[in-house]
Structures are given as C-alpha cells and as structure tokens.
C-alpha angles and dihedrals in degrees: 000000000000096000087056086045089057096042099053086045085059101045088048087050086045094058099035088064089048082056096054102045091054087053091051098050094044091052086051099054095046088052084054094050095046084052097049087042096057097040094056082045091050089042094050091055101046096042115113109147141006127051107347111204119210093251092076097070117092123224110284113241111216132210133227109283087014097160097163148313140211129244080055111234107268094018110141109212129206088210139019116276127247087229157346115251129196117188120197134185092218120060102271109228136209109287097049117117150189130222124187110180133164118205094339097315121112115235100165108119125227125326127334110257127198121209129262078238089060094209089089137052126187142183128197129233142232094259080210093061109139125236119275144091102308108193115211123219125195144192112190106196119192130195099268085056097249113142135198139187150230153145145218135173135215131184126226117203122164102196088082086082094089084066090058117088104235117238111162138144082036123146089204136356123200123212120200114221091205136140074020098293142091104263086211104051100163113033133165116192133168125276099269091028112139118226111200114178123193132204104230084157115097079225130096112248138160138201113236133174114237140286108070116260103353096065093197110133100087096003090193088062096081131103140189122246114305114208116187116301093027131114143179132194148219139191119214105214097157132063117252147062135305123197113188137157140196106264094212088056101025096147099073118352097091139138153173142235123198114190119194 
C-alpha cells in the first residue's frame, strides 16, 4: 500500500508538471504575439517613407452600397495617383465626400465630384504627395440624406520605380497583349507619350482602366474588344499613375503605367 502511495504522488506530480509547463509555454506564446501585434502597429503609424509592407495597412471599413475603389486598399503604388475613386452600387448624392490624408495632413485636391454617372465619386490628389501609408475617408450621401462611412488605405512608395522599364522621352511606346499578358507590364513613359497596345493573341482582350468591373479611375483609358490584329491607343498628358487590367482576364493580365 505504501509503495502504490508513493507511486500515484509521483504520477500526479508527474502531470501536474506537465501542466505547468504547458501553461508556461501558451502564455508565452501569446506575450510574443502581443508583442509582434503592437510593433507592426507601431511600424504602420510611424511609416512615412521607404518600403511599405502590406502589414501596415488596417482593415478597410466599408459603407452601405461600397462596391469597389482605386487605388485598391493595400496597393502599393511606384507614383502618386491622378485620383481617388469610390465606386457604389446605389446613385451617390450632394453632401458625400473624400479625405486622403497622410499622418494627420490632408492631400486630397480640390472638391469631391460625383459622376455624371452618379455610382461613382472621385477627388483628386497633391502630385506632389510624399511616400508613405495615405488613409482614405470617406462620407457617401444618397437622395433621401441619409450618409455612411468607410475607409481604405494605399501606400505610395517610390522606390518601386526601379521595377518599372523605363521608357521616357518617347514619342510612342507599343505594348504587345500576347500569352495572354501585356508583355510591358510596368511601364513609365513621359507626359504626351502615345501607348498603343496590340492583340497578337488569337484570343479577344481589352485595355481598362482599374477597378473590375466599374472602370472608373481614368475613364479615357478603355478600349473595346481587341481581336487579334487590333489595337487601340492612349496619350498620357498628366503626371501619375495609371493601374489597368484586361476584363476578360482580369484575374491576372494586368499593368501600369506610370507617367512623369
């Protein structure tokens, strides 16, 4: 009886250690991840220049009839964009608005304008707008007064440039649509260059400008169906940059173009 005494004191000593040990290592863990969570907080706040990493953007909050934006939330961008674009599923009324502020300071340009297809509303930005995380804030008004609101954040970092073939102090610059991609992705170009793209695929494309399936950024920058042999053309005159994508394939044949 004592020897089996002795041997169940030292299984539940056994197990209680076990116990402890798991404790130990779960709090741990959880120290660690408090820790993690708050330095990539703390990173995303501070960050106003360099390489900007895709855990420094926040979740997006998104208001009643949201259908899409562009720049898209968490796009990193090599150059400013011509504008901020909200897209909606319901007509946007007089009273809605758009913010684009960076560490506290405004960049949004001029007033907010709506479409005169009122499913979209857009502001412009300070070309001159540094790098860093801009956070986007936004007030859709409809007809009966009634207002929501949402966020969304992009990053502009112009480092990326270095990914971009340069094409500059070019009177006109051709981009092949074939294998089902644009064979200049990323392209930067002059202000007045001409982009002409052709279909060498024996497939149908087209050339629109973000986001899927409004086509609203840079509403000039959209083409009808290409077959093969076809082609369709731009010219660049402003500054920024320009994201777009082939609808058929939107999934994954897209480019952009960044004009200085």
């Amino acid at each position: 009886m004592i020897i089996y005494i002795r041997n169940m004191n030292k299984g539940i000593l056994i197990v209680v250690g076990v116990i402890f040990l798991v404790i130990v290592g779960v709090v741990g863990w959880q120290t660690l991840g408090q820790k993690d969570q708050v330095g990539t907080k703390n990173s995303s706040q501070n960050s106003t220049s360099g390489t900007i990493t895709n855990n420094q953007f926040q979740n997006p909050k998104k208001s009643a009839h949201y259908e899409s934006n562009t720049p898209a939330h968490g796009a990193t961008l090599a150059g400013v964009p011509i504008n901020v674009v909200i897209d909606f599923n319901f007509d946007v009324a007089k009273g809605s608005s758009i913010s684009i502020a960076n560490n506290g300071k405004e960049y949004g340009v001029g007033e907010t304008l709506i479409d005169s297809n009122p499913l979209a509303m857009r502001r412009n930005i300070d070309p001159n707008a540094p790098d860093g995380v801009y956070k986007v804030s936004y007030k859709a008004c409809w007809a009966d007064g009634s207002c929501h609101d949402g966020d969304f954040q992009f990053a502009i970092d112009r480092s990326r440039t270095s990914e971009f073939v340069d094409m500059r102090n070019k009177i006109e610059v051709t981009i092949n649509l074939k294998n089902t991609a644009f064979d200049l992705q990323n392209l930067r170009i002059s202000k007045g260059t001409k982009v002409t793209w052709v279909n060498e695929d024996d497939t149908v494309h087209t050339v629109n400008t973000d986001s899927h399936p409004a086509h609203t950024y840079f509403i000039n920058q959209n083409s009808r169906n290409l077959n093969k042999g076809d082609t369709y053309s731009v010219t660049f005159e402003n500054a920024g940059i320009y994201p777009y994508h082939c609808t058929p394939h939107a999934g994954f044949m897209t480019g952009s173009i960044l004009v200085e």
